[in-house]
C-alpha positions in Angstrom: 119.3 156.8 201.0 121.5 159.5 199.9 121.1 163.4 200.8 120.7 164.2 196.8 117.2 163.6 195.7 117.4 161.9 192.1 116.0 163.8 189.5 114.3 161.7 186.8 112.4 162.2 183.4 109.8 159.8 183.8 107.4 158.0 180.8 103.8 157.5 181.8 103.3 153.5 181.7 99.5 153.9 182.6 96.9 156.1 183.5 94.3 154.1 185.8 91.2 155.4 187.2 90.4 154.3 190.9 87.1 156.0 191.4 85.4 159.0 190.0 88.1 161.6 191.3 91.1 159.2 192.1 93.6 158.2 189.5 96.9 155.9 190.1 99.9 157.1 187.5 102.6 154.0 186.7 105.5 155.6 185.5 108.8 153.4 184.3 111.1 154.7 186.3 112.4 153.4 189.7 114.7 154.6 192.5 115.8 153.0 195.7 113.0 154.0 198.5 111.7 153.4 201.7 107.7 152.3 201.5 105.9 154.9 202.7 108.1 157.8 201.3 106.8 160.6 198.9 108.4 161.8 195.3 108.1 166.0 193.8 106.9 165.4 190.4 106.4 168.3 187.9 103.2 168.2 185.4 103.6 169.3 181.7 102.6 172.6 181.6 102.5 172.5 185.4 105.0 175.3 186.9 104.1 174.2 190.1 106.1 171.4 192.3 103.8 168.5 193.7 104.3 166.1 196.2 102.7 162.7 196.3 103.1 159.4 198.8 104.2 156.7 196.8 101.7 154.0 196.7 104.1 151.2 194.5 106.1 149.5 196.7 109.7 148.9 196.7 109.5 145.4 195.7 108.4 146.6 192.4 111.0 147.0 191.0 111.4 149.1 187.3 108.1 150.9 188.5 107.0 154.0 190.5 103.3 154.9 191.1 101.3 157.5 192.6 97.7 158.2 193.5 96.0 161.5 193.1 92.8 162.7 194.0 91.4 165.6 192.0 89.1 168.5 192.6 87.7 170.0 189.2 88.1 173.0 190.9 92.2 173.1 190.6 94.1 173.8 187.6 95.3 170.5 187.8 92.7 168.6 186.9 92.5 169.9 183.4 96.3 169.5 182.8 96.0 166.0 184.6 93.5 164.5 181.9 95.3 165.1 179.0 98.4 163.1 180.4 98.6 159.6 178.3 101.0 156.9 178.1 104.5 157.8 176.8 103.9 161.6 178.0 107.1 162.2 180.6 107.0 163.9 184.0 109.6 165.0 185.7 110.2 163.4 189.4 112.7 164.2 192.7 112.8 161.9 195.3 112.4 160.5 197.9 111.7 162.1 200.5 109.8 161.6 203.7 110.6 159.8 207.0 107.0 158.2 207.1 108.0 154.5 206.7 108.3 150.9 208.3 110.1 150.3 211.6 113.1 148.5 211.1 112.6 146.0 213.4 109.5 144.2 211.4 107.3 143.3 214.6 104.0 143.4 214.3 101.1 143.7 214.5 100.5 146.4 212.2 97.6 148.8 212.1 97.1 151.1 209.3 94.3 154.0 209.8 93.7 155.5 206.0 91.1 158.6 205.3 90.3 158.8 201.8 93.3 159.2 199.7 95.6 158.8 202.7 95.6 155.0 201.7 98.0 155.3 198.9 101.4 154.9 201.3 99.5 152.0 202.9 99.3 150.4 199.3 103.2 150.9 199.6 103.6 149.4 203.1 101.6 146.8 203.4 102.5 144.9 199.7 106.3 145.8 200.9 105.2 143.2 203.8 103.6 140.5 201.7 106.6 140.2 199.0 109.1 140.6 201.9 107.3 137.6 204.0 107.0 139.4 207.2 104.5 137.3 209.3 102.6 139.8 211.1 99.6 140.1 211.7 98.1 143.6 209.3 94.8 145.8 209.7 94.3 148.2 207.2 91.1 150.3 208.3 89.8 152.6 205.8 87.4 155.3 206.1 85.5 157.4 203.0 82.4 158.8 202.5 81.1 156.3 199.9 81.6 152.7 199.2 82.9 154.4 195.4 85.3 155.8 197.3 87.6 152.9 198.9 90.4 152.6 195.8 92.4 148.9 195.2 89.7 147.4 196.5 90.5 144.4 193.7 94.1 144.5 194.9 92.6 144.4 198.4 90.6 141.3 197.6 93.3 139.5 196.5 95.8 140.2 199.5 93.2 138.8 201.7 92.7 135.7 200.1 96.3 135.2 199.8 97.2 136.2 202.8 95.8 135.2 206.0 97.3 137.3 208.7 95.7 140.4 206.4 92.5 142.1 207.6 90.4 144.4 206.0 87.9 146.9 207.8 86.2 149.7 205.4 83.8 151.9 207.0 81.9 154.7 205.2 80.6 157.8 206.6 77.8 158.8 204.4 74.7 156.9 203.4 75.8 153.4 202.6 74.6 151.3 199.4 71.9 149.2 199.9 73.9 146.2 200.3 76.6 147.4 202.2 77.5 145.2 204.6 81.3 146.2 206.5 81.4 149.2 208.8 79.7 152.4 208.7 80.6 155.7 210.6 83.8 157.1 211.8 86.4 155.6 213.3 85.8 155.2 216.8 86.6 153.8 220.0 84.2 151.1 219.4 85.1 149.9 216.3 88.6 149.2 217.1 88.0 146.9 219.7 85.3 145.2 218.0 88.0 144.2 216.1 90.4 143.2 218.6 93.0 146.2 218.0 95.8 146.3 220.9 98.0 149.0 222.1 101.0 147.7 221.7 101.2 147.5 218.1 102.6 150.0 215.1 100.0 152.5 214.0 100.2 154.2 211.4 97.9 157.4 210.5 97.2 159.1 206.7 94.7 161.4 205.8 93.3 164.8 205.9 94.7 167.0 209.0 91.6 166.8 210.3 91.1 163.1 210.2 94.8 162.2 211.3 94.6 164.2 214.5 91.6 162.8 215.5 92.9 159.4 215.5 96.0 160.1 217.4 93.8 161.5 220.2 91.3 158.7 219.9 94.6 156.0 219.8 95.6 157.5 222.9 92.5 158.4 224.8 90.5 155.2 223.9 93.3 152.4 223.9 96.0 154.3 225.5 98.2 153.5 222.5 102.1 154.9 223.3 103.0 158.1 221.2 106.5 156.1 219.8 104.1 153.7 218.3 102.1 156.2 216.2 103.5 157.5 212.7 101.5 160.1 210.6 101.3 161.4 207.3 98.8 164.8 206.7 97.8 167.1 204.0 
């Protein structure tokens, strides 16, 4: 990647809402990347520079997307809904050094909180269309079953793909036929499910969340600190 960040104008391809405070934006526009990196994108009417993880992969070529989760509260959110296709943002990027190992040896474990699952969107399809064999956990952990985004996507990759598993959990009350995970990430749940130590791991989330499951990666499986990458807000 070169030093100088490309600065593109941007149209809006599609505005897609993932749940009732989560919205993907598909811009046509595309730069070489690293899945996992992040992209500066200026609003309309937005003075203010925002960064975002990429959630499109590499591999799609001719397209960039991000994910972004919105509190009514921020001025955003007003300016955000009137965005609709063929509106143009502005975008820098990439930047970030939260990405793959290049040596793709598995297995890969991906811990998301909320939101923080839009670089693992980005990682884990860059590993499907590049055919790395590995084995892939992608662990996701929200307050409501409304609240796990590309779950359709998600659906898909595991029937395509056998070496992919899927664990959501949820945190709050769950629906009445909820039948995966409940809870926080713990100890527990990560051997249920047959994690090992000596794999990448790969944390994205609220502060909060992310530093709790380094300590809980190191304390409960004794996971080494080289093979732990984060990403926090």
């Amino acid at each position: 990647m070169s030093d100088a960040a490309p600065v593109l104008q941007a149209p809006i391809e599609s505005v897609i809402r993932q749940s009732a405070d989560v919205w993907t934006l598909w811009l046509k526009a595309y730069f070489p990347y690293h899945a996992g990196q992040s992209i500066a994108i200026f609003f309309p009417n937005d003075v203010k520079k925002r960064y975002y993880s990429l959630c499109s992969s590499p591999t799609e070529t001719g397209h960039l997307a991000i994910t972004v989760k919105l509190d009514p509260a921020q001025a955003l959110a007003p300016l955000f809904s009137r965005l609709k296709n063929g509106d143009t943002v502005r975008i820098e990027g990439p930047f970030g050094k939260f990405t793959l190992p290049e040596a793709m040896q598995g297995p890969f474990y991906f811990l998301a909180g909320g939101s923080g699952i839009a670089p693992f969107r980005s990682m884990i399809k860059y590993l499907f269309d590049t055919g790395v064999p590995a084995q892939t956990w992608l662990f996701h952990s929200t307050k409501t079953s409304q609240a796990l985004i590309f779950r359709p996507e998600i659906k898909e990759w595991l029937q395509a793909h056998p070496t992919f598993h899927y664990v959501p959990t949820v945190t709050g009350p769950p629906d009445g036929d909820w039948a995966f995970e409940t809870g926080r990430i713990g100890g527990e749940l990560l051997r249920r499910h047959q994690v090992q130590s000596g794999g990448h791991f790969f944390l994205c989330g609220p502060a909060d969340f992310v530093k709790d499951m380094e300590l809980l990666l190191h304390a409960a499986l004794q996971v080494p600190a080289g093979h732990i990458r984060r990403e926090q807000w």
